[in-house]
C-alpha positions as CSV (number, residue, x, y, z in Angstrom):
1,X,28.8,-106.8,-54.0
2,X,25.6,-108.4,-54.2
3,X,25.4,-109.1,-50.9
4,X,26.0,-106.3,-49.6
5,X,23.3,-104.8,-51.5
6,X,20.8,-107.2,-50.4
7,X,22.5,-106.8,-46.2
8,X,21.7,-102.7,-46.9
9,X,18.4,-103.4,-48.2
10,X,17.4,-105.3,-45.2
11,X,18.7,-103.0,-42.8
12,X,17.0,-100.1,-44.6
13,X,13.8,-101.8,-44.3
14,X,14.0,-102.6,-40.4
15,X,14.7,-98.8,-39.6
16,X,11.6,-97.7,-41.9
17,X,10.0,-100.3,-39.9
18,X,7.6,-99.0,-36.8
19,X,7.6,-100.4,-33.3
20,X,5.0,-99.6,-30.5
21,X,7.5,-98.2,-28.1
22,X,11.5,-96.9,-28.0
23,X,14.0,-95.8,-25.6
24,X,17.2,-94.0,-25.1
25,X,19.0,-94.4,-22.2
26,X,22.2,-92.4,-23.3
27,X,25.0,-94.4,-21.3
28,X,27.1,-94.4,-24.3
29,X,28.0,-92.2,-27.4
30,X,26.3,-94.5,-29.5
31,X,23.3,-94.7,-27.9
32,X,23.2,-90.4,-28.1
33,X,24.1,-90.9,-31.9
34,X,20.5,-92.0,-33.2
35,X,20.0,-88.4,-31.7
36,X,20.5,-85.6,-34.9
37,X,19.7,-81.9,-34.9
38,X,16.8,-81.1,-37.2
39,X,18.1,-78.1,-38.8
40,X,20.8,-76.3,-40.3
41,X,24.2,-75.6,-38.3
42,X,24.7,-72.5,-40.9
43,X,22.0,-71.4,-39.1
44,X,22.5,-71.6,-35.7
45,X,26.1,-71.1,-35.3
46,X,25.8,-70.7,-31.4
47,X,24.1,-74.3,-31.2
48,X,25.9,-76.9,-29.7
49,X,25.7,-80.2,-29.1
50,X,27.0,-83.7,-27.8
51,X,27.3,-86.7,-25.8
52,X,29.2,-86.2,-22.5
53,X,30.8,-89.1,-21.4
54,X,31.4,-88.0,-18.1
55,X,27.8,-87.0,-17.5
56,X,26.5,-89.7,-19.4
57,X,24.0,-87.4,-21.1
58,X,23.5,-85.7,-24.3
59,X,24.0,-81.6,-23.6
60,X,22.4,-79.4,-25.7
61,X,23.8,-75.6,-25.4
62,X,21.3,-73.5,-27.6
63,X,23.1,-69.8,-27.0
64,X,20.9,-68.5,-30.2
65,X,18.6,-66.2,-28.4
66,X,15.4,-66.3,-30.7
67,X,15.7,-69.8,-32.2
68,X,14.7,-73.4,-31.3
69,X,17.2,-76.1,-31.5
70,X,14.8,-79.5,-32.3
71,X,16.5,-83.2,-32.1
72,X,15.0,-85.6,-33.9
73,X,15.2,-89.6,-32.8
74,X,16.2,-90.7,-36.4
75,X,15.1,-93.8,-38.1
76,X,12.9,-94.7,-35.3
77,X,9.2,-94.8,-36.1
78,X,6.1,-95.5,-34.1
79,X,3.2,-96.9,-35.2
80,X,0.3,-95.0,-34.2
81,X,-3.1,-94.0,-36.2
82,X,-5.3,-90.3,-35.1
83,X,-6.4,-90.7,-32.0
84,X,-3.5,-92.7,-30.4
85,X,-2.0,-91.5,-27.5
86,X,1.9,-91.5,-27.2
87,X,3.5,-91.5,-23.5
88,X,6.6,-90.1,-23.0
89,X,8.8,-89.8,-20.2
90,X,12.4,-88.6,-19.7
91,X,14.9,-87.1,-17.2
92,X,16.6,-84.0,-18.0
93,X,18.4,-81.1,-16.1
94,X,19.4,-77.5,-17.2
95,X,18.3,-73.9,-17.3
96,X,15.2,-72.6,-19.6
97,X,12.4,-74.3,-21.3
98,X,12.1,-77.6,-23.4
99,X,9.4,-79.4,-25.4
100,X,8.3,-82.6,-26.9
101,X,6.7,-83.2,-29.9
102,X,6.5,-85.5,-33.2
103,X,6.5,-85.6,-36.8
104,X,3.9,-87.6,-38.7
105,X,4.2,-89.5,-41.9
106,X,1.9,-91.4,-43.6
107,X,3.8,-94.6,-45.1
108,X,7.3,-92.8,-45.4
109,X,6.0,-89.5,-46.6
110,X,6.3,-86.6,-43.8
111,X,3.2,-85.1,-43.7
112,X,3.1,-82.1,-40.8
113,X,4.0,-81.3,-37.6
114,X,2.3,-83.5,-34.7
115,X,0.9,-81.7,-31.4
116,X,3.5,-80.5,-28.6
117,X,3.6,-81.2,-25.1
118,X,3.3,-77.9,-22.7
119,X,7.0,-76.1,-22.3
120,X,8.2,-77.2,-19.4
121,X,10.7,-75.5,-16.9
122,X,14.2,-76.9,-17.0
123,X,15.6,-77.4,-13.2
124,X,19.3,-77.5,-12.1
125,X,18.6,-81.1,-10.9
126,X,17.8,-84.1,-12.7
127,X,13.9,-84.3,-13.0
128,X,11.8,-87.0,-14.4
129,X,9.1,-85.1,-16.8
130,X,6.0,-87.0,-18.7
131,X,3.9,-86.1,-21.3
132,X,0.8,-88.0,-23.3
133,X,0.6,-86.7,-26.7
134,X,-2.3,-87.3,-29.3
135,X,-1.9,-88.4,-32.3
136,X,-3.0,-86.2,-34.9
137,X,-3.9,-86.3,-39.2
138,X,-2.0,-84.2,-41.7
139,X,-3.5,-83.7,-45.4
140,X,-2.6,-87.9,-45.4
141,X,-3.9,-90.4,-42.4
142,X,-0.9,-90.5,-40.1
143,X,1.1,-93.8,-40.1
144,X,3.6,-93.7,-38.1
145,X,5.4,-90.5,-36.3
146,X,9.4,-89.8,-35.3
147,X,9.4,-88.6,-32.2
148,X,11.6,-85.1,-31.5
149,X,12.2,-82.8,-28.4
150,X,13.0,-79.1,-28.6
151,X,15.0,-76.8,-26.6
152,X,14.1,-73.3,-26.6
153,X,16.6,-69.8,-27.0
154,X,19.2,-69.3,-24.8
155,X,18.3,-72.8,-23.2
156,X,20.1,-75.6,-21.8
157,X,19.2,-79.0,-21.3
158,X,20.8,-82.2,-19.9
159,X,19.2,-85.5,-20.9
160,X,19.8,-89.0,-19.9
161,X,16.6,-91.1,-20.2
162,X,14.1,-90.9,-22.5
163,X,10.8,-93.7,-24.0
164,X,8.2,-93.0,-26.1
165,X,5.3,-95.7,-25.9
166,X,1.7,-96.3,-27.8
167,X,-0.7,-96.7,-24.8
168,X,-3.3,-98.8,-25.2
169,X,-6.9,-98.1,-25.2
């Protein structure tokens, strides 16, 4: 039993742990899983979501008209300080409008809300989208951030690749 108190602990501690740069490339169910909707199915019963083998993408259906559905890359964190700037790149398909943005913590209290991309226009085809994002302060100096993206009402969006990087100045 001790052990395996000791094996959890460590494990906690490499997921709080930040890294300059992470991926998804969603060519199995368990690489979609580290993928979780940041808010309340109660609350958007029309929101759905999943991996799709077939497709080898995770879909997101968001039918709720006047709400966004945010997915949140979960126990992921990268290290970044105001002023950094975060690269990201993905490839998505679908109908309706996305975003990226982060959340920023300062050691692992979640301080605010970081800056969002522009929305961009989802496209039937498969598309290759990049943003830079800077790094911003709550009421605490940001440590790290979790990166998230967010589909928009009545939106629908396909994704099979997606890296977030701290670019070097």
């Amino acid at each position: 039993m001790k052990t395996a108190a000791v094996l959890s602990a460590i494990v906690c501690t490499f997921a709080a742990m930040g890294l300059d740069s992470m991926s998804t490339d969603f060519t199995s169910p368990k690489s979609a899983k580290v993928w979780v909707s940041d808010g309340s199915p109660k609350k958007m019963p029309a929101l759905k979501y999943g991996y799709d083998a077939e497709k080898k993408a995770f879909v997101v259906n968001n039918n709720e008209t006047k709400k966004v559905a945010c997915f949140t890359y979960r126990g992921q964190y990268l290290d970044v300080k105001k002023g950094d700037v975060i690269h990201v790149s993905f490839e998505v398909c679908g109908q309706g409008k996305a975003y990226l943005t982060y959340e920023c913590f300062s050691g692992s209290k979640w301080i605010c809300m970081g800056n969002s991309s522009q929305k961009f226009q989802l496209k039937p085809e498969w598309t290759k989208f990049e943003a830079d994002l800077v790094v911003k302060d709550g009421k605490l100096p940001t440590t790290k951030v979790m990166m998230d993206f967010v589909v928009m009402g009545s939106s629908n969006l396909m994704i099979r690749s997606y890296s977030a990087a701290k670019v070097a100045k």
